[in-house]
C-alpha positions in Angstrom: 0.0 0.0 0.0 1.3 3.7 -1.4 1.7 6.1 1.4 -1.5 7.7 -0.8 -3.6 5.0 -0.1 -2.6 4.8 3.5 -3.5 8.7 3.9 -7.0 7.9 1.6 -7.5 4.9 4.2 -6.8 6.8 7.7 -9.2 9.8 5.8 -12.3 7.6 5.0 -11.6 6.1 8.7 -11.7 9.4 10.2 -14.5 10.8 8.3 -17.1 7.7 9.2 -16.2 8.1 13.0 -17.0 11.6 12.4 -19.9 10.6 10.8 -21.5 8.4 13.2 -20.5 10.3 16.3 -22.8 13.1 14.8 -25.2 10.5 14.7 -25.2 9.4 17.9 -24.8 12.5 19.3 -28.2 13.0 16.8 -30.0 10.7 18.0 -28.9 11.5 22.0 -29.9 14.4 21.6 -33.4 13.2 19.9 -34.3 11.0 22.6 -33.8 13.9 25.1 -36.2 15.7 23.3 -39.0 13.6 23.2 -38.4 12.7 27.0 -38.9 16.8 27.1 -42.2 16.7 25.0 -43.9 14.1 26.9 -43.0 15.6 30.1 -44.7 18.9 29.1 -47.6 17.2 27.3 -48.4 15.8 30.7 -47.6 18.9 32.4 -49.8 21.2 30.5 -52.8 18.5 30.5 -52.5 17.4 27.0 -52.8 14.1 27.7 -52.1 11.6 30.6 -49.2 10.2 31.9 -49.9 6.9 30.0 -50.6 8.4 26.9 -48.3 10.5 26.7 -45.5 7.4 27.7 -47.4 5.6 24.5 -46.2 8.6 23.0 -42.9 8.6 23.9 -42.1 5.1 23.0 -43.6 4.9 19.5 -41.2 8.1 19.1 -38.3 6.4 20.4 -38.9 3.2 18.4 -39.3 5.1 15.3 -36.2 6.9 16.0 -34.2 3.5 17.0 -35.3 2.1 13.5 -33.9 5.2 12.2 -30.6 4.8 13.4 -30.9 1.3 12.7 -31.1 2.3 9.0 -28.5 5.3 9.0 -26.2 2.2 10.8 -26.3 -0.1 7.9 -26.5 3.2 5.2 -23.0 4.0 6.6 -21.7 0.2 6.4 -22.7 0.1 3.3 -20.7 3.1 2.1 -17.8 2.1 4.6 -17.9 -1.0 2.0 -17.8 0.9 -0.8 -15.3 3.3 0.1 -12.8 0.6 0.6 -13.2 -1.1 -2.1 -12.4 2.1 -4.1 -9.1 2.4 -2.2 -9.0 -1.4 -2.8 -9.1 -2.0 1.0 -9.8 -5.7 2.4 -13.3 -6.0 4.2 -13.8 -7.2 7.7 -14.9 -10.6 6.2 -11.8 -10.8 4.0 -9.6 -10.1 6.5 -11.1 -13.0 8.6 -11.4 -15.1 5.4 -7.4 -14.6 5.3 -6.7 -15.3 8.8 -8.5 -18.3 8.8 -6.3 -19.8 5.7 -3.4 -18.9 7.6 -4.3 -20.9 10.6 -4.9 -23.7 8.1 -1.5 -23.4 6.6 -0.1 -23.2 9.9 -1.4 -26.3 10.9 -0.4 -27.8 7.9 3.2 -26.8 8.7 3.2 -27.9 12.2 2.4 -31.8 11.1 4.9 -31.6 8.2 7.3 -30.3 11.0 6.5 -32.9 13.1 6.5 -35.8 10.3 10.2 -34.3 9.1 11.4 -34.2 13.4 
């Protein structure tokens, strides 16, 4: 790997943690929000405690799924990011280690046949 590619690589990492600390931090703040609403719904008599906690949750479910789907949109572009910058995927990478074991293996038994 070109000390380009490294610097594309450490740039794409950077720029998804960026990305889905915002997100977090989105969401976070989201949930906060809602816990806000429902508190002054029931305060100003809008609607009881239990509806308003019906509320609440179908929000927070809704937003969950949300970040559900942002959380695989972003995989999906990680994914596609490194395979521009011809980066091995997580699964490659175990696909690899896995063959190494085997050959590893393979070398202790010769080893042990040759001994």
């Amino acid at each position: 790997m070109t000390a380009q590619e490294r610097k594309l690589q450490e740039m794409a990492r950077d720029l998804f943690k960026s990305m889905w600390s915002e997100a977090q931090g989105a969401v976070s703040s989201t949930e906060k929000q809602v816990a806000a609403f429902v508190d002054r719904l029931v305060e100003r008599g809008g609607a009881s405690r239990e509806e308003a906690r019906r509320v609440g949750e179908d929000a927070l479910q809704r937003l969950h799924k949300s970040g559900d789907e942002m959380s695989r949109f972003l995989d999906k572009r990680l994914e596609t990011m490194s395979r521009l910058l011809r980066l091995p995927t997580r699964s490659e990478v175990d696909d690899l280690h896995k063959r190494v074991e085997r050959v590893a293996k393979r070398i202790e038994r010769l080893s042990a046949k040759i001994q």
